[in-house]
Residue frames relative to the residue before (quaternion, step in Angstrom):
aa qw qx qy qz dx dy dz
X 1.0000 0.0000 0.0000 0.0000 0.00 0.00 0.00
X 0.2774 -0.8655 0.4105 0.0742 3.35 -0.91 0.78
X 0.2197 -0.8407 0.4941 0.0270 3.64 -0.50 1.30
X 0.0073 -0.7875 0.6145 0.0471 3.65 -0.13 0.93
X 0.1524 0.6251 -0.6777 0.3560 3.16 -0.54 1.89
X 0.5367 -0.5350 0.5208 0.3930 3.80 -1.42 0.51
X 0.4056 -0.7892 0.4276 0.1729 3.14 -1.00 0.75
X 0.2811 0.6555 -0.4978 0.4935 3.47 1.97 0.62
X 0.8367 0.3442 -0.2357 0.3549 2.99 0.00 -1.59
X 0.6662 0.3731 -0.4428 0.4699 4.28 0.66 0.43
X 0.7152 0.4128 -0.2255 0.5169 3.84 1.02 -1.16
X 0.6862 -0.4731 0.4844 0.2657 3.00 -2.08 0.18
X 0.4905 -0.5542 0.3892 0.5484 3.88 1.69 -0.17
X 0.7493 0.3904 -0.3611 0.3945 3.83 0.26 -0.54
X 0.6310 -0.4714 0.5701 0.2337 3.36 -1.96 0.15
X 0.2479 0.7862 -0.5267 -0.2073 3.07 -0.92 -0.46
X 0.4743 -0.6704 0.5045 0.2668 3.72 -1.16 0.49
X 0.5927 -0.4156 0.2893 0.6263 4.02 -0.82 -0.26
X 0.8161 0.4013 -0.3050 0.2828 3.65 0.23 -1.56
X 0.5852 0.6288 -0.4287 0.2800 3.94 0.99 0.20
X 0.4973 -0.6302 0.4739 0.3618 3.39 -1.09 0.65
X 0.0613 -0.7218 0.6878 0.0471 3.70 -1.17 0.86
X 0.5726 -0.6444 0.4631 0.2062 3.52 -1.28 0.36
X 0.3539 0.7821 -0.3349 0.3886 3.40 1.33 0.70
X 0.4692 0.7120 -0.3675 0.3713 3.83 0.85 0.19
X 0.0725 0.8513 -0.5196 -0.0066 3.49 -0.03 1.00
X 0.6141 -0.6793 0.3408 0.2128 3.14 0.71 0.82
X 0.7907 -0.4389 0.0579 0.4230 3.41 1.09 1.01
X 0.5207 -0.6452 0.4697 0.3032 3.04 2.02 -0.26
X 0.2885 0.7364 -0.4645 0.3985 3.65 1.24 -0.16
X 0.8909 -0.2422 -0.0791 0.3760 3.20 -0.68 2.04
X 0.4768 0.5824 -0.3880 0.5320 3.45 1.56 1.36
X 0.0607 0.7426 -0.6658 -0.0401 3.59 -0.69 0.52
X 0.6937 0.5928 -0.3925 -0.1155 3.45 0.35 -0.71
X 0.3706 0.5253 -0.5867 0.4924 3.49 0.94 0.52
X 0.7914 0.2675 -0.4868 0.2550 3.59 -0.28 0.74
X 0.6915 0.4796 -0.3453 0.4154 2.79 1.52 0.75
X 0.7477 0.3158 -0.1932 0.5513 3.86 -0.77 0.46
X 0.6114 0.5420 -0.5097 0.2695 4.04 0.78 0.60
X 0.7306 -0.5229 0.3401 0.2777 3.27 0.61 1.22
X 0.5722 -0.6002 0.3328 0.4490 3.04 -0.73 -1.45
X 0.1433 0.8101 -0.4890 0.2900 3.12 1.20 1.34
X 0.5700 0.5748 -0.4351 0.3941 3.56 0.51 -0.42
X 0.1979 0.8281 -0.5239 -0.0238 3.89 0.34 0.58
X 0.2552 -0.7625 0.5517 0.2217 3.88 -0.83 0.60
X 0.3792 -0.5702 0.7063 0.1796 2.94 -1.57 0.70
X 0.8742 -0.1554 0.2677 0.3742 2.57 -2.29 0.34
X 0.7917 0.4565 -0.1401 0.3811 3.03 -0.15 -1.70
X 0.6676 0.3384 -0.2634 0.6086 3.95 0.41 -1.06
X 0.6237 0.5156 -0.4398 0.3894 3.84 0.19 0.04
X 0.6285 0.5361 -0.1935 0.5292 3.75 1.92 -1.01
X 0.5640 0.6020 -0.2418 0.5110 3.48 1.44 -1.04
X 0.7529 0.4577 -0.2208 0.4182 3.27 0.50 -1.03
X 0.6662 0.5840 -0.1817 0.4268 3.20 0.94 -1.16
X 0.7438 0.2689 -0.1443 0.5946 3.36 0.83 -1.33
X 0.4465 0.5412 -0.4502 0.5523 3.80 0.91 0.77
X 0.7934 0.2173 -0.1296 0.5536 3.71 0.15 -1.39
X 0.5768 -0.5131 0.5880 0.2414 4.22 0.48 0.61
X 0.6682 0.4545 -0.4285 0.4041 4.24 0.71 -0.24
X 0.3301 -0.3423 0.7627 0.4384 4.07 -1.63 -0.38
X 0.8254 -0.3770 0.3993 0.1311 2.33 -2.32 0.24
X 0.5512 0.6954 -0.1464 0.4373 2.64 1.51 -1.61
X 0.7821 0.3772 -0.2391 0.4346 3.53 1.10 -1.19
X 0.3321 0.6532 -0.5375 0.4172 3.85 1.81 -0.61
X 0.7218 0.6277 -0.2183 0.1931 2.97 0.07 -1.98
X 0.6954 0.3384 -0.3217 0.5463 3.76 1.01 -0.89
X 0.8866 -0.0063 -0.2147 0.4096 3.84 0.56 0.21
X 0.5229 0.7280 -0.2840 0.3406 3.45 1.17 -0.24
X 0.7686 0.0341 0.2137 0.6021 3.43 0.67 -2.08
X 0.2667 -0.7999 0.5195 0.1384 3.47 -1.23 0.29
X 0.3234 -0.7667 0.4135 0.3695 3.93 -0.80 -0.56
X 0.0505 0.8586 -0.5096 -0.0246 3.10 -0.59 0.65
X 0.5166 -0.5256 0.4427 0.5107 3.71 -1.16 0.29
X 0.1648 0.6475 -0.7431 -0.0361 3.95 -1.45 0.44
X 0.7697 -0.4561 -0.1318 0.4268 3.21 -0.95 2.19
X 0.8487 -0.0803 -0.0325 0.5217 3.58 -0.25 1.67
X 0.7644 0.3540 -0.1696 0.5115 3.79 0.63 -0.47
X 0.5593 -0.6191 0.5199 0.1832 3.39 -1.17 1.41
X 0.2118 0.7208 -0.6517 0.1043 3.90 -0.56 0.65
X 0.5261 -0.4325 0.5958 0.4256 3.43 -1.82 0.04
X 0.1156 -0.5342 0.8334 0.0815 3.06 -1.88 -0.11
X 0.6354 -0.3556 0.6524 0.2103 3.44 -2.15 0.32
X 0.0529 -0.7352 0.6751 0.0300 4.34 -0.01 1.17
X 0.2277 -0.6104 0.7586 0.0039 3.45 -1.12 1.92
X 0.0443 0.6210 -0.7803 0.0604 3.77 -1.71 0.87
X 0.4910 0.4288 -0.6500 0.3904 2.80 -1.72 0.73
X 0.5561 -0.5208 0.5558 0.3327 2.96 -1.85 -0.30
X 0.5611 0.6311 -0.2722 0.4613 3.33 1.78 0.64
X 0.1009 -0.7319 0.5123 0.4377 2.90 1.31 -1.01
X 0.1731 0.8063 -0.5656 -0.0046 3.63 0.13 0.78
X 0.5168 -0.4978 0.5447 0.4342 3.81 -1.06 0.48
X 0.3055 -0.8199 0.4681 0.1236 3.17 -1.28 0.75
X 0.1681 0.5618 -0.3911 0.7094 2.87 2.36 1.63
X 0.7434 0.4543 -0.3934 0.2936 3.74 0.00 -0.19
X 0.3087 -0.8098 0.4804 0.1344 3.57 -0.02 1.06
X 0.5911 -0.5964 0.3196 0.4390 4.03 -0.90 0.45
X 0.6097 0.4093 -0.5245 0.4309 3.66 1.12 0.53
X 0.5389 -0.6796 0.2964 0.3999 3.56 0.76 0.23
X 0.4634 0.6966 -0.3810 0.3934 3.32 1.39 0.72
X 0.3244 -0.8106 0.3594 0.3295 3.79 -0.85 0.60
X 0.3901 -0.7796 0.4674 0.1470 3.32 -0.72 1.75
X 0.6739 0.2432 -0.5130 0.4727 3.83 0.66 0.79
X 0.1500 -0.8371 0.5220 0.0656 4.22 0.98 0.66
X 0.8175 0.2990 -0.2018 0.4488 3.34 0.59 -1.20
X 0.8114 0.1443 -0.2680 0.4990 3.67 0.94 0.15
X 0.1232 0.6872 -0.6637 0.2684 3.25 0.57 1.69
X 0.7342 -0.5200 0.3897 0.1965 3.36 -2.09 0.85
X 0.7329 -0.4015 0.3305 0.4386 3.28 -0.79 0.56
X 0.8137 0.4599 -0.0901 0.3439 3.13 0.46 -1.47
X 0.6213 0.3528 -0.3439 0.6094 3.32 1.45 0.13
X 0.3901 0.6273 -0.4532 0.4990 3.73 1.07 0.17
X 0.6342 0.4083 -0.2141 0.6207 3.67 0.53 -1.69
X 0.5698 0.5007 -0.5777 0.3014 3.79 -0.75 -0.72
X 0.6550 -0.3701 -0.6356 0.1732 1.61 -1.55 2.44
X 0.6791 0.4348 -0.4668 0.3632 3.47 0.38 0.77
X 0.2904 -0.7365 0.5989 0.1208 3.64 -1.27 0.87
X 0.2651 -0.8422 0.4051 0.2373 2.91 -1.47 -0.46
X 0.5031 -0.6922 0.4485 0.2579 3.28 -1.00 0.93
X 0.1778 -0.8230 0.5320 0.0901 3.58 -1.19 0.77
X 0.4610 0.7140 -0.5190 0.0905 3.25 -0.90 0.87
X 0.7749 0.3450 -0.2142 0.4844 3.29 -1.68 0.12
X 0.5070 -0.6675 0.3215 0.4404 3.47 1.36 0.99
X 0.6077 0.4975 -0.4368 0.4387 3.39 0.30 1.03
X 0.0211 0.8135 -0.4999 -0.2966 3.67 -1.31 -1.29
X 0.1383 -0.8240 0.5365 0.1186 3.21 -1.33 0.23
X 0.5989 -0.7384 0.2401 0.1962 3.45 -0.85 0.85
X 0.4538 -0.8284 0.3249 0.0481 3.76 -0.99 0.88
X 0.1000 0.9078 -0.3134 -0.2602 3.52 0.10 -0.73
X 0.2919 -0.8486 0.3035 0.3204 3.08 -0.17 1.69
X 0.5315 -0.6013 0.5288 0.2762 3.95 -1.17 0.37
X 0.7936 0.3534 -0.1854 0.4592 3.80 0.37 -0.83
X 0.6440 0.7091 -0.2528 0.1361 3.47 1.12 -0.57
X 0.6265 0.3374 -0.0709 0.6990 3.10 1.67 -1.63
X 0.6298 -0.5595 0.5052 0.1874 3.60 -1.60 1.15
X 0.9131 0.2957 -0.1685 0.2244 3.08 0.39 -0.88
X 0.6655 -0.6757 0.2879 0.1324 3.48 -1.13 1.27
X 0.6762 0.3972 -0.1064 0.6112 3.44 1.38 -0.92
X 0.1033 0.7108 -0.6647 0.2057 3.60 0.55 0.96
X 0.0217 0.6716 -0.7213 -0.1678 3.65 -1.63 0.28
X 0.6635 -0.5895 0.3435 0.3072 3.21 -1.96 0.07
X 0.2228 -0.8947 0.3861 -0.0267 3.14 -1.33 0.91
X 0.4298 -0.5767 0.4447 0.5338 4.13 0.27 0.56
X 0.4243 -0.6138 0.5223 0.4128 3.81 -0.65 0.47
X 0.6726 0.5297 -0.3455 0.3844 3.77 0.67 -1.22
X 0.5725 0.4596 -0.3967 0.5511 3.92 1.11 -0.71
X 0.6478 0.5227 -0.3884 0.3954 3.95 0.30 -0.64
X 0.8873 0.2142 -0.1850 0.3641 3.38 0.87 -0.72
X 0.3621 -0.8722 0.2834 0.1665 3.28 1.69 0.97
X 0.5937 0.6090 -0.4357 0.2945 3.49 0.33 0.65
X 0.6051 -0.6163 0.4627 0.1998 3.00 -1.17 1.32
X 0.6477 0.2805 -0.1978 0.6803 3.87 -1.04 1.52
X 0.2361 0.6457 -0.7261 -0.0102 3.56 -0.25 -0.67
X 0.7792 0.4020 -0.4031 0.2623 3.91 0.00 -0.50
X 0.4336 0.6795 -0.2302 0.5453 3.29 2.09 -0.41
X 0.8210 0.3136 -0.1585 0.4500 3.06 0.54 -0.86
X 0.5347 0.4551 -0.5034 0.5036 3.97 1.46 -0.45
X 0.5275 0.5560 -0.5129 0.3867 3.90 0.92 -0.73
X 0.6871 0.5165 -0.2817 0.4264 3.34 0.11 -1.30
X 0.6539 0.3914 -0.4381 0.4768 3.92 0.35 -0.70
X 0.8103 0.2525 -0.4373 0.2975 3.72 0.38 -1.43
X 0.4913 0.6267 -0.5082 0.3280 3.73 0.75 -0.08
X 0.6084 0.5037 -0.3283 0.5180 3.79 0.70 -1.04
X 0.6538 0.4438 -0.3903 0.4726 3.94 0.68 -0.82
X 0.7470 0.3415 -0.3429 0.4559 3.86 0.20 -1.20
X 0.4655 0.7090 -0.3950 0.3530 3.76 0.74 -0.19
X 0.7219 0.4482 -0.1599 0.5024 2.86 0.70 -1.87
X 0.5343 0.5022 -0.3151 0.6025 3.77 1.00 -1.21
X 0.6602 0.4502 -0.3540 0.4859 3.93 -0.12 -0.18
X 0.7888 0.4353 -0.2299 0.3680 3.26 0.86 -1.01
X 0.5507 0.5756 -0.2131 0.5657 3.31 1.53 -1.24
X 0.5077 0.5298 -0.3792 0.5637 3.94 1.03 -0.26
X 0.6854 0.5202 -0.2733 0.4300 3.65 0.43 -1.01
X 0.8279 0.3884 -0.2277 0.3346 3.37 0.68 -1.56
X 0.4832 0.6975 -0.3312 0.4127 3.09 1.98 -0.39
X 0.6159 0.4689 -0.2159 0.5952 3.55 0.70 -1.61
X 0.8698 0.1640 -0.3836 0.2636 3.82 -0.49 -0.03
X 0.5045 -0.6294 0.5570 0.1976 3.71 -1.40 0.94
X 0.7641 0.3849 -0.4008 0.3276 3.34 0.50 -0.09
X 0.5186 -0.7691 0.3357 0.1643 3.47 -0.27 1.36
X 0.7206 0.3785 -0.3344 0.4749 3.46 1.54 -0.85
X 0.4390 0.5620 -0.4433 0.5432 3.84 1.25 -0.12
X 0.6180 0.4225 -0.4576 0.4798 4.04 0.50 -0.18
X 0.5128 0.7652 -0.2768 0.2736 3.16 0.70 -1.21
X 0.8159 0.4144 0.0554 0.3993 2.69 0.43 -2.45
X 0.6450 0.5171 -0.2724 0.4923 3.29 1.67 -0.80
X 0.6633 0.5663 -0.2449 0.4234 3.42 1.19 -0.72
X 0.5431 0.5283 -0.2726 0.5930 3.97 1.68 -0.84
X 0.4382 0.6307 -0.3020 0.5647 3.82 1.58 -0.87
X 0.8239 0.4237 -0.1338 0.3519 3.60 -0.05 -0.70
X 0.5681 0.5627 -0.3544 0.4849 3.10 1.62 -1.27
X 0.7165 0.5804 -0.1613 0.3518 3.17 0.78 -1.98
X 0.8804 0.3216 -0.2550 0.2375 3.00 0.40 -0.67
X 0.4540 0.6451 -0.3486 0.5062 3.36 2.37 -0.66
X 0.7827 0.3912 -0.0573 0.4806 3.49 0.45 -2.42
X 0.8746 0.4392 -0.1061 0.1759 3.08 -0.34 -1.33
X 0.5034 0.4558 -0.3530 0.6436 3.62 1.68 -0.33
X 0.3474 -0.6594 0.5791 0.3304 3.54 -1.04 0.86
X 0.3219 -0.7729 0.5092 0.1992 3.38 -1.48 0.35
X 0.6261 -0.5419 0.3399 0.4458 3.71 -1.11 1.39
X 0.4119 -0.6644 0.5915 0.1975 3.62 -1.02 0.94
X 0.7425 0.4759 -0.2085 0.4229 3.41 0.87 -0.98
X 0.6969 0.4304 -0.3017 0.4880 3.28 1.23 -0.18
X 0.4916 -0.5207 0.4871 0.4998 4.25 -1.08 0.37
X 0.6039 -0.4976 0.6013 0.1618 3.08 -1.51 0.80
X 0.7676 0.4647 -0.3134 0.3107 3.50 0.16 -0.39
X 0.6003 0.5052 -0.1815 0.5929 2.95 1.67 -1.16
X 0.6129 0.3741 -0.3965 0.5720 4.05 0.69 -0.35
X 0.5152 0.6678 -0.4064 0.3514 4.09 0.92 -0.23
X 0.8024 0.4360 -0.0330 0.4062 2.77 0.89 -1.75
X 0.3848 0.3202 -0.4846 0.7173 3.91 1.90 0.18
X 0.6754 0.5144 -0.4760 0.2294 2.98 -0.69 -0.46
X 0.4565 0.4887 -0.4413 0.5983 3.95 1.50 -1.13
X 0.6103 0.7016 -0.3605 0.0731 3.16 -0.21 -1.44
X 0.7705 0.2822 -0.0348 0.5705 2.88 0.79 -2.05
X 0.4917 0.5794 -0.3373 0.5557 3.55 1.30 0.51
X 0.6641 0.5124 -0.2887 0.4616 3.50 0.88 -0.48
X 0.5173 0.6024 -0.2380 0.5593 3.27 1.87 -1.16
X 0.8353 0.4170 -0.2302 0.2747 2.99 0.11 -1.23
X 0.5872 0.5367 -0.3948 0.4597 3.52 1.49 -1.10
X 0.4806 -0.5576 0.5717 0.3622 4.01 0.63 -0.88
Protein backbone atom coordinates (compact mmCIF):
# COMPACT_ATOMS: atom_id res chain seq x y z
CA UNK A 1 0.00 0.00 0.00
CA UNK A 2 1.19 3.26 -0.78
CA UNK A 3 1.65 6.46 1.39
CA UNK A 4 2.59 9.65 -0.39
CA UNK A 5 4.01 11.61 2.44
CA UNK A 6 7.74 13.28 2.62
CA UNK A 7 9.85 10.91 3.79
CA UNK A 8 11.58 13.45 6.40
CA UNK A 9 8.71 13.88 8.15
CA UNK A 10 8.11 9.64 8.93
CA UNK A 11 12.04 8.38 8.72
CA UNK A 12 15.16 9.03 10.52
CA UNK A 13 16.54 10.80 6.93
CA UNK A 14 18.79 7.80 5.96
CA UNK A 15 18.51 4.83 3.47
CA UNK A 16 19.36 1.80 4.20
CA UNK A 17 20.56 -1.41 2.27
CA UNK A 18 20.08 -5.20 3.78
CA UNK A 19 23.69 -5.40 5.43
CA UNK A 20 23.36 -1.93 7.52
CA UNK A 21 22.70 -1.61 11.06
CA UNK A 22 19.29 0.32 11.73
CA UNK A 23 17.87 1.08 15.13
CA UNK A 24 14.83 -1.05 14.88
CA UNK A 25 15.21 -3.98 17.48
CA UNK A 26 12.55 -4.21 19.94
CA UNK A 27 13.65 -6.76 21.77
CA UNK A 28 11.01 -9.33 21.23
CA UNK A 29 8.18 -7.04 21.58
CA UNK A 30 7.88 -8.37 25.18
CA UNK A 31 4.47 -7.06 26.44
CA UNK A 32 3.69 -5.01 23.06
CA UNK A 33 1.16 -5.84 20.51
CA UNK A 34 0.21 -2.72 19.14
CA UNK A 35 0.97 -2.97 15.58
CA UNK A 36 -1.37 -5.80 15.49
CA UNK A 37 -3.90 -3.96 16.43
CA UNK A 38 -6.24 -1.25 14.72
CA UNK A 39 -4.46 -1.44 10.97
CA UNK A 40 -7.54 -1.57 9.21
CA UNK A 41 -6.79 -2.97 6.15
CA UNK A 42 -3.34 -2.13 5.57
CA UNK A 43 -1.78 -5.35 6.15
CA UNK A 44 -1.86 -6.42 2.35
CA UNK A 45 -0.21 -9.91 1.25
CA UNK A 46 1.62 -10.70 -1.51
CA UNK A 47 2.00 -13.51 -3.49
CA UNK A 48 4.39 -14.81 -1.32
CA UNK A 49 2.69 -14.13 2.36
CA UNK A 50 -0.52 -15.63 0.85
CA UNK A 51 1.89 -19.18 0.23
CA UNK A 52 3.46 -18.76 3.79
CA UNK A 53 0.37 -18.61 5.36
CA UNK A 54 -1.31 -21.18 3.61
CA UNK A 55 1.32 -23.79 3.69
CA UNK A 56 1.74 -22.87 7.55
CA UNK A 57 -2.08 -23.06 8.60
CA UNK A 58 -2.80 -26.58 6.26
CA UNK A 59 -5.92 -24.10 4.65
CA UNK A 60 -6.41 -22.71 0.50
CA UNK A 61 -6.96 -19.47 0.25
CA UNK A 62 -10.30 -20.04 -0.30
CA UNK A 63 -10.39 -21.22 3.40
CA UNK A 64 -8.12 -17.87 4.86
CA UNK A 65 -10.71 -16.05 3.21
CA UNK A 66 -13.85 -17.41 5.26
CA UNK A 67 -12.10 -16.33 8.56
CA UNK A 68 -8.60 -15.29 8.40
CA UNK A 69 -8.13 -12.49 5.50
CA UNK A 70 -10.40 -10.45 3.41
CA UNK A 71 -10.43 -8.41 -0.08
CA UNK A 72 -10.20 -5.22 -0.47
CA UNK A 73 -9.53 -2.48 -3.16
CA UNK A 74 -5.60 -1.10 -2.46
CA UNK A 75 -5.08 1.84 -5.12
CA UNK A 76 -7.51 0.34 -7.86
CA UNK A 77 -6.61 -3.41 -7.48
CA UNK A 78 -8.46 -6.12 -5.47
CA UNK A 79 -5.86 -7.71 -2.89
CA UNK A 80 -6.11 -9.67 0.45
CA UNK A 81 -5.23 -8.01 3.51
CA UNK A 82 -4.81 -9.58 7.24
CA UNK A 83 -9.10 -9.19 8.51
CA UNK A 84 -8.72 -7.43 12.20
CA UNK A 85 -12.35 -7.94 14.31
CA UNK A 86 -13.22 -6.98 17.42
CA UNK A 87 -13.71 -3.77 18.74
CA UNK A 88 -9.88 -3.87 18.60
CA UNK A 89 -9.09 -4.57 15.43
CA UNK A 90 -7.09 -7.47 16.57
CA UNK A 91 -4.92 -9.62 14.02
CA UNK A 92 -6.48 -12.76 13.88
CA UNK A 93 -2.74 -14.21 14.52
CA UNK A 94 -2.64 -12.75 17.97
CA UNK A 95 -3.08 -15.40 20.56
CA UNK A 96 -4.45 -14.44 24.37
CA UNK A 97 -0.75 -13.87 25.34
CA UNK A 98 -0.43 -11.16 22.93
CA UNK A 99 2.09 -12.94 20.94
CA UNK A 100 1.92 -13.83 17.12
CA UNK A 101 0.90 -17.50 16.88
CA UNK A 102 1.89 -17.83 13.05
CA UNK A 103 5.73 -15.86 13.86
CA UNK A 104 7.39 -17.81 11.33
CA UNK A 105 4.99 -17.17 8.47
CA UNK A 106 4.06 -13.63 9.07
CA UNK A 107 3.79 -11.01 5.99
CA UNK A 108 6.37 -9.13 4.76
CA UNK A 109 5.11 -6.29 6.35
CA UNK A 110 5.32 -7.43 9.78
CA UNK A 111 8.94 -8.66 9.07
CA UNK A 112 9.79 -4.81 8.02
CA UNK A 113 7.85 -3.16 11.01
CA UNK A 114 9.07 -0.18 11.78
CA UNK A 115 10.82 0.03 8.66
CA UNK A 116 9.39 0.47 5.01
CA UNK A 117 10.46 0.84 1.91
CA UNK A 118 11.54 3.27 -0.44
CA UNK A 119 11.29 2.64 -4.23
CA UNK A 120 13.30 3.61 -6.91
CA UNK A 121 15.18 3.31 -10.08
CA UNK A 122 13.37 -0.09 -10.34
CA UNK A 123 14.59 -1.25 -7.21
CA UNK A 124 14.36 -0.39 -3.21
CA UNK A 125 15.84 0.39 -0.16
CA UNK A 126 14.87 0.50 3.36
CA UNK A 127 13.66 3.27 5.96
CA UNK A 128 12.81 3.61 9.44
CA UNK A 129 9.65 4.88 10.31
CA UNK A 130 9.99 7.34 13.63
CA UNK A 131 6.27 7.66 14.78
CA UNK A 132 5.17 4.20 14.15
CA UNK A 133 6.44 1.63 16.77
CA UNK A 134 5.75 2.66 20.69
CA UNK A 135 8.61 1.75 21.89
CA UNK A 136 11.56 3.85 23.25
CA UNK A 137 14.41 1.39 23.90
CA UNK A 138 14.86 0.11 20.39
CA UNK A 139 18.55 -1.25 19.63
CA UNK A 140 20.56 -1.82 16.51
CA UNK A 141 20.09 -4.41 14.15
CA UNK A 142 21.71 -6.02 10.65
CA UNK A 143 18.61 -4.96 8.54
CA UNK A 144 18.73 -8.61 6.85
CA UNK A 145 18.52 -10.28 10.63
CA UNK A 146 15.40 -7.85 11.31
CA UNK A 147 13.66 -9.10 8.47
CA UNK A 148 14.22 -12.86 8.78
CA UNK A 149 13.69 -14.31 5.57
CA UNK A 150 15.22 -17.01 3.99
CA UNK A 151 17.10 -15.98 0.27
CA UNK A 152 16.79 -12.46 1.11
CA UNK A 153 18.08 -11.60 -2.51
CA UNK A 154 15.27 -13.88 -4.02
CA UNK A 155 12.95 -12.55 -2.21
CA UNK A 156 14.01 -8.43 -2.40
CA UNK A 157 13.78 -9.46 -6.34
CA UNK A 158 10.51 -10.87 -5.93
CA UNK A 159 9.12 -7.81 -3.75
CA UNK A 160 10.50 -5.09 -6.35
CA UNK A 161 8.99 -7.02 -9.27
CA UNK A 162 5.50 -7.64 -7.44
CA UNK A 163 5.69 -3.65 -6.58
CA UNK A 164 6.41 -2.30 -10.32
CA UNK A 165 3.84 -4.87 -11.55
CA UNK A 166 1.26 -3.87 -9.42
CA UNK A 167 2.26 -0.02 -10.32
CA UNK A 168 1.92 -1.20 -14.05
CA UNK A 169 -1.19 -2.61 -13.24
CA UNK A 170 -2.90 0.18 -11.22
CA UNK A 171 -1.82 2.35 -14.50
CA UNK A 172 -4.03 0.03 -16.55
CA UNK A 173 -7.02 0.06 -14.23
CA UNK A 174 -6.79 3.74 -14.12
CA UNK A 175 -6.67 4.49 -18.00
CA UNK A 176 -9.65 2.19 -18.79
CA UNK A 177 -13.58 3.26 -18.65
CA UNK A 178 -14.86 0.15 -19.00
CA UNK A 179 -15.70 -1.13 -15.60
CA UNK A 180 -16.28 -4.82 -16.68
CA UNK A 181 -12.58 -5.08 -18.29
CA UNK A 182 -11.48 -3.84 -14.56
CA UNK A 183 -13.45 -6.31 -13.16
CA UNK A 184 -12.24 -9.09 -15.22
CA UNK A 185 -8.69 -7.87 -14.87
CA UNK A 186 -8.91 -7.73 -11.19
CA UNK A 187 -10.67 -11.73 -10.78
CA UNK A 188 -7.38 -12.22 -13.38
CA UNK A 189 -5.07 -11.46 -10.62
CA UNK A 190 -6.92 -13.10 -7.83
CA UNK A 191 -6.74 -16.36 -9.80
CA UNK A 192 -3.85 -16.36 -10.91
CA UNK A 193 -1.48 -14.83 -7.84
CA UNK A 194 -3.90 -16.44 -4.71
CA UNK A 195 -6.19 -18.68 -5.75
CA UNK A 196 -4.43 -21.37 -8.13
CA UNK A 197 -2.68 -23.63 -5.63
CA UNK A 198 1.00 -23.68 -6.08
CA UNK A 199 3.34 -26.93 -7.02
CA UNK A 200 4.73 -27.79 -3.51
CA UNK A 201 7.49 -29.56 -5.11
CA UNK A 202 8.58 -26.88 -7.09
CA UNK A 203 10.57 -23.23 -5.64
CA UNK A 204 8.11 -20.72 -5.39
CA UNK A 205 9.98 -18.17 -6.97
CA UNK A 206 10.54 -19.79 -10.11
CA UNK A 207 6.55 -20.77 -10.44
CA UNK A 208 6.24 -16.70 -9.47
CA UNK A 209 8.08 -15.59 -12.10
CA UNK A 210 5.80 -17.82 -15.06
CA UNK A 211 3.25 -16.91 -13.55
CA UNK A 212 4.31 -12.68 -13.98
CA UNK A 213 4.88 -13.68 -17.27
CA UNK A 214 1.71 -14.96 -18.44
CA UNK A 215 0.32 -11.99 -16.49
CA UNK A 216 2.30 -9.50 -18.24
CA UNK A 217 0.75 -11.04 -21.51
CA UNK A 218 -2.29 -11.03 -20.41
CA UNK A 219 -2.59 -7.44 -18.74
CA UNK A 220 -1.40 -5.85 -22.39
Amino acid sequence: MKRNVDLKEISDGRLYSANDMVKADCGGCQGCSACCRGMGSSIVLDPLDAWRLGTWLHLSFDQMLERQIELNLADGVILPNLKMAGPEERCPFLNDAGRCAVHPARPGVCRLFPLGRYYENHGFRYFLQIHECPSKSRSKIRVSKWVDTPRLKDYEAFVTEWHYFLNYLEERVRSCQDAGKVRELNLYMLKQFYLLPWDGERDFYEVFRERLEAAREAVG
